[in-house]
C-alpha positions in Angstrom: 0.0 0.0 0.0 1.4 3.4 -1.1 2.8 5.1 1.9 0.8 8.6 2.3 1.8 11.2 5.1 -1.7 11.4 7.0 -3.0 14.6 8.7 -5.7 15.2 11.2 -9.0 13.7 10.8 -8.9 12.9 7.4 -5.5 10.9 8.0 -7.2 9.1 10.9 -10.7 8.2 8.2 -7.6 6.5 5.9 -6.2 4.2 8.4 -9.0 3.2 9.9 -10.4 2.6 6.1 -7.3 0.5 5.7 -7.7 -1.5 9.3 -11.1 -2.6 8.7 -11.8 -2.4 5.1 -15.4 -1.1 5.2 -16.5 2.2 4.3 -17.5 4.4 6.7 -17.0 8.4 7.1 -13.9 10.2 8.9 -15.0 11.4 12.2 -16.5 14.6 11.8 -15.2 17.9 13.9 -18.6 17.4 16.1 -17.9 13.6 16.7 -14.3 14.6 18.0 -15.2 16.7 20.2 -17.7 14.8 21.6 -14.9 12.4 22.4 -12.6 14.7 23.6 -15.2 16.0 25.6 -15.5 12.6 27.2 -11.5 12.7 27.2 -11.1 15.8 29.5 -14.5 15.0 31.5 -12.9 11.1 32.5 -8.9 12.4 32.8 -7.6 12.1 36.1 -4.7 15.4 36.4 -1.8 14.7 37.9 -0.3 14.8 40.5 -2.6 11.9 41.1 -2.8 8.2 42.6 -4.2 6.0 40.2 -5.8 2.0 41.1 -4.7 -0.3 38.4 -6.8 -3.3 38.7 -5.8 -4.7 42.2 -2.6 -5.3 41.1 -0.8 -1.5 41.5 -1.1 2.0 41.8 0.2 4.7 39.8 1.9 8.2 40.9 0.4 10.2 37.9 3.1 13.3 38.2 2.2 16.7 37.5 2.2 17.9 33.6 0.5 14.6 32.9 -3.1 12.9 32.7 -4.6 9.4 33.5 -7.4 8.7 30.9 -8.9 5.3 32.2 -11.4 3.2 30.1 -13.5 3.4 28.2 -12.5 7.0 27.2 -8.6 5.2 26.9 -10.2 3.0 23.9 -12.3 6.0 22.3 -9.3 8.2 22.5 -7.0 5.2 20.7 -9.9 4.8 17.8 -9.9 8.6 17.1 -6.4 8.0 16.9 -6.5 4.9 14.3 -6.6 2.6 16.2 -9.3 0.3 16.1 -11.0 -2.1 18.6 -10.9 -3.0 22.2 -8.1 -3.7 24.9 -9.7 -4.9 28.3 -6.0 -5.6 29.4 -5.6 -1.8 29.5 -6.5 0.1 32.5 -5.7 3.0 30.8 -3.3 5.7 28.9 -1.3 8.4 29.9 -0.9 12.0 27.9 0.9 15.3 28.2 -0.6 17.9 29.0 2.4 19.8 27.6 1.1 21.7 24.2 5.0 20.6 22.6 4.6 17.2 23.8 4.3 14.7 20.8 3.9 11.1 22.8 1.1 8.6 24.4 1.7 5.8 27.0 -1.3 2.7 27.3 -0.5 1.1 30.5 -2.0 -2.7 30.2 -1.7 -5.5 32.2 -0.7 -9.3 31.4 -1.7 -11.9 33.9 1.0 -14.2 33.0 1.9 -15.4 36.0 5.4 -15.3 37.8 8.2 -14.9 35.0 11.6 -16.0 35.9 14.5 -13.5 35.1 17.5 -15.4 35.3 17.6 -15.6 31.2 18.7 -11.9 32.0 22.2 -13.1 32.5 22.7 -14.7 29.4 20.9 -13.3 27.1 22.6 -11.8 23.3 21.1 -8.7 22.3 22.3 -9.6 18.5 20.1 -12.9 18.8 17.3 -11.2 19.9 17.3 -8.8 17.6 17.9 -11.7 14.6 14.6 -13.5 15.9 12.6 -9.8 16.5 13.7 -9.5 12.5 12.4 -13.2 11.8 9.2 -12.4 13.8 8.0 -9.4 12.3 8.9 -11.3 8.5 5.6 -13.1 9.9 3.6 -10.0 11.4 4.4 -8.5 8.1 2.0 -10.9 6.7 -0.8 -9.8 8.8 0.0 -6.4 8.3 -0.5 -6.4 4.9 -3.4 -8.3 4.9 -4.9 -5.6 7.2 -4.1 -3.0 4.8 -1.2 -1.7 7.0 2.3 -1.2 5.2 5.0 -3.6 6.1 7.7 -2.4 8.9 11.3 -2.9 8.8 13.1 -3.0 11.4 16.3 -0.9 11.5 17.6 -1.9 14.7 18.1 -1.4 18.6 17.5 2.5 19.5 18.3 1.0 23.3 19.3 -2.8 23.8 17.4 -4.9 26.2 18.1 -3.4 29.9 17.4 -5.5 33.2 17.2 -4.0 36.5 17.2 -7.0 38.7 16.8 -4.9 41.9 13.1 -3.0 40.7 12.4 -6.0 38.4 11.7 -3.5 35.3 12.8 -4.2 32.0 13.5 -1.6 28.8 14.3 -2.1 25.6 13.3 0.0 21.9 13.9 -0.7 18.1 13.7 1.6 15.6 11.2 0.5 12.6 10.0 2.4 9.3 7.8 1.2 6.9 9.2 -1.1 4.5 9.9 1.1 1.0 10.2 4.4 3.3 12.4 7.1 1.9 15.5 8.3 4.0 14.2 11.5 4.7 10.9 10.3 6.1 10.7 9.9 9.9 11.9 7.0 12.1 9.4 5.7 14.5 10.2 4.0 17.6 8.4 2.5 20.4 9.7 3.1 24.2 8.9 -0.6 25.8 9.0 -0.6 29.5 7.9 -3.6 31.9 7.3 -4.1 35.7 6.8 -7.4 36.9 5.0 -8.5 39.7 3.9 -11.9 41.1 0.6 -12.5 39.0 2.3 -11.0 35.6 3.4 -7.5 34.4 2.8 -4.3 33.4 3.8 -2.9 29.9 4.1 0.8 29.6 4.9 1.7 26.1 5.3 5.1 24.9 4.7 5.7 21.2 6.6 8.9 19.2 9.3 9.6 17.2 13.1 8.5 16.8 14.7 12.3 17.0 12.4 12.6 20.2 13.5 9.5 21.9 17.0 11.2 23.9 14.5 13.6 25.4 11.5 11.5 26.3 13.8 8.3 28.0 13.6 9.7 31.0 10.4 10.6 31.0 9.1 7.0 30.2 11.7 5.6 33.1 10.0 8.3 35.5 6.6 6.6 34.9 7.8 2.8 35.1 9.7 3.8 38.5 6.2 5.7 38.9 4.4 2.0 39.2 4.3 0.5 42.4 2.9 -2.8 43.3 0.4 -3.0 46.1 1.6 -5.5 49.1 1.4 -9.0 48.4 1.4 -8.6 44.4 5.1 -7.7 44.3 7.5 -9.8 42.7 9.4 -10.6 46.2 5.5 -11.9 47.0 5.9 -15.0 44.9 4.9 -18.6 47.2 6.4 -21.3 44.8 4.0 -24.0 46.7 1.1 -21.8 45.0 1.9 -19.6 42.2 1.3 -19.9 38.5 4.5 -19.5 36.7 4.6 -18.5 32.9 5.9 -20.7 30.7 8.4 -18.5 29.1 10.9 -16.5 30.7 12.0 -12.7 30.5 13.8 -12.9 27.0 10.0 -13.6 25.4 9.0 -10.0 26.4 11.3 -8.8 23.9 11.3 -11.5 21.4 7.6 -12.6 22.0 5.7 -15.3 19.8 4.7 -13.7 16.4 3.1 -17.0 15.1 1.8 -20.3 16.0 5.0 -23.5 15.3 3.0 -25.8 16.9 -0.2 -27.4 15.0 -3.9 -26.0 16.9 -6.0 -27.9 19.3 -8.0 -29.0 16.0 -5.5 -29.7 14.0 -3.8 -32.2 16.5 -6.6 -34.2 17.1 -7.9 -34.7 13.4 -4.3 -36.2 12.4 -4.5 -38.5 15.5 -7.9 -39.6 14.7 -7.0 -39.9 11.1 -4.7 -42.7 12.2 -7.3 -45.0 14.3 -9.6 -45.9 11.1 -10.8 -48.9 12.9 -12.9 -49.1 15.6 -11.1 -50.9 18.2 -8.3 -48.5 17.1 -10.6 -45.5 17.4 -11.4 -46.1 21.2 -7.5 -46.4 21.9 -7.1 -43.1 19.6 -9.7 -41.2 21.8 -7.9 -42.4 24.8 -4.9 -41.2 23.8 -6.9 -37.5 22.8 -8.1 -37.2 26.5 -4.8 -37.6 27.9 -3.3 -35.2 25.4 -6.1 -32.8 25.8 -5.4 -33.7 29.7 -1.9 -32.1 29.1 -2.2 -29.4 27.1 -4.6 -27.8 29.5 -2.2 -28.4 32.7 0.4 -26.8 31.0 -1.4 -23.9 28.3 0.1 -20.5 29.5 -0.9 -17.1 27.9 1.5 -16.2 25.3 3.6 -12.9 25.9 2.4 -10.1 24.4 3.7 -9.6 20.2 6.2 -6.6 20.2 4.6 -3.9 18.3 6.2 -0.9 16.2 5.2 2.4 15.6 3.7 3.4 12.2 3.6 6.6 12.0 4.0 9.5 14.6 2.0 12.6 13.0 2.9 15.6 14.2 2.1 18.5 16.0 2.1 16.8 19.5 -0.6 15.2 20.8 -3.1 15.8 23.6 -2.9 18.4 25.6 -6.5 18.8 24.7 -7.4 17.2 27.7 -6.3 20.2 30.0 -8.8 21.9 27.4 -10.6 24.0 25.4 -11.4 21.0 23.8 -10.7 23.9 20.3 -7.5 22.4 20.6 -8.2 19.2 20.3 -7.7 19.1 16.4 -4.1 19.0 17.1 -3.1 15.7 14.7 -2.3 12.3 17.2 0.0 10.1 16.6 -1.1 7.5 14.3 -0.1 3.8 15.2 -1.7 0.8 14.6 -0.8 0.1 18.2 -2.1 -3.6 19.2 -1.6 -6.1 22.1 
């Protein structure tokens, strides 16, 4: 699809047209308003305290907003991003008019990950199989209607604090067939884990805004604190779920399936039991597989996800608001879980 530099609403009507492939009308000045209404109406101001789930709270500093849900969703459809993400207590915005960034704070009940990969890990593997994955994403991109993304490389290797148990890593991506003078997007991943799963806190802009925003995302990971009894320290190995992958997958997450579905694996062992007799033993066998796969099924680690585009002027400091300013263009990412 031919790469086209979207602006305000009519840039946000094209990618949603591309997303879903129906036809439906750009959101009118009235209908964004309405939703920015909502926006500013919903937005907890910082400096602010902030539940997430029962799992943590969050210090919402000064200069920034909390938009919580179902407002957080609107407010990621206006910006072209389609659907629903009940993992996601909410996002943060500046409220900074130069401010050009958002920040979805979701939560993924994994269980207890093990970090001791963190001491072995190769940042030039992970980045090979974060190449290989998004070969595969690529696929469902297009398919979508979203260009393909190439990934250009590490913009901060993967960085372990074993202390805090928070995680941070960012590629650089463009789309694929991007000219050199076009900008570089980048997503700023940051994770805290706790004894039921962990947070992601991903901030969404652009490359040559990265240096100054770092410490701005690092602010609001050390910003998430686990309430008693959810911390990581908090794990009971005699009770606890642990997830079946450890803390390298958070970077180089599953982007497809190598093992045959549910379906798939019992119509080839059925296929082999065309007798009777046989059958009975075959559907034996199927409970006890079945049996197996469900003691040991864990929730895949949330897909990596790259920027598309980051429009600019900044974002959303709207919500403070004369909601007039609103028009201001978001960033547009096809930002998914």
């Amino acid at each position: 699809m031919r790469k086209v530099q979207m602006r305000g609403v009519a840039g946000a009507a094209v990618m949603l047209l591309a997303i879903a492939g129906a036809a439906r009308a750009a959101p009118g000045d009235e209908e964004r308003r309405k939703v920015w209404d909502d926006v500013g109406q919903a937005a907890k101001k910082g400096p602010v305290d902030v539940p997430l789930l029962d799992e943590a709270v969050l210090h919402v500093p000064a200069g920034e907003v909390f938009v919580p849900q179902p407002q957080a969703d609107r407010l990621l459809n206006l910006f072209g991003n389609p659907g629903s993400n009940p993992e996601m207590p909410g996002l943060l915005l500046p409220r900074a008019p130069n401010a050009n960034w958002y920040m979805p704070v979701r939560f993924h009940k994994s269980g207890y990950i093990k970090d001791d990969d963190a001491k072995t890990w190769n940042a030039d593997e992970m980045l090979k199989s974060l190449r290989d994955g998004t070969e595969e994403q690529n696929r469902e991109r297009v398919k979508a209607g979203q260009p393909a993304v190439d990934i250009v490389g590490w913009s901060e290797s993967p960085r372990y604090d074993a202390a805090t148990q928070r995680l941070s890593w960012s590629l650089t991506s463009r789309p694929v067939g991007a000219k050199a003078e076009d900008p570089v997007d980048v997503n700023y991943n940051t994770y805290a884990l706790g004894r039921d799963g962990y947070f992601s806190m991903n901030m969404v802009t652009s490359l040559k805004e990265l240096d100054a925003l770092r410490p701005v995302a690092e602010k609001q990971l050390a910003a998430l604190e686990f309430r008693p009894g959810k911390r990581y320290a908090d794990f009971d190995s005699k009770s606890d779920q642990v997830a079946g992958y450890g803390l390298a997958s958070l970077v180089v997450a599953d982007t497809g399936s190598s093992r045959p579905g549910f379906a798939a694996q019992v119509g080839a062992m059925l296929a082999r039991y065309y007798k009777l007799g046989a059958l009975c033993a075959g559907l034996f066998v199927v409970v006890v597989v079945v049996m197996s796969i469900r003691r040991k099924r864990q929730p895949a680690p949330a897909r990596p996800v790259f920027a598309n585009t980051v429009a600019e002027p900044s974002v959303a400091h709207a919500v403070d608001l004369d909601v007039g300013d609103a028009g201001t263009t978001p960033p547009q990412s096809p930002l998914r879980p």
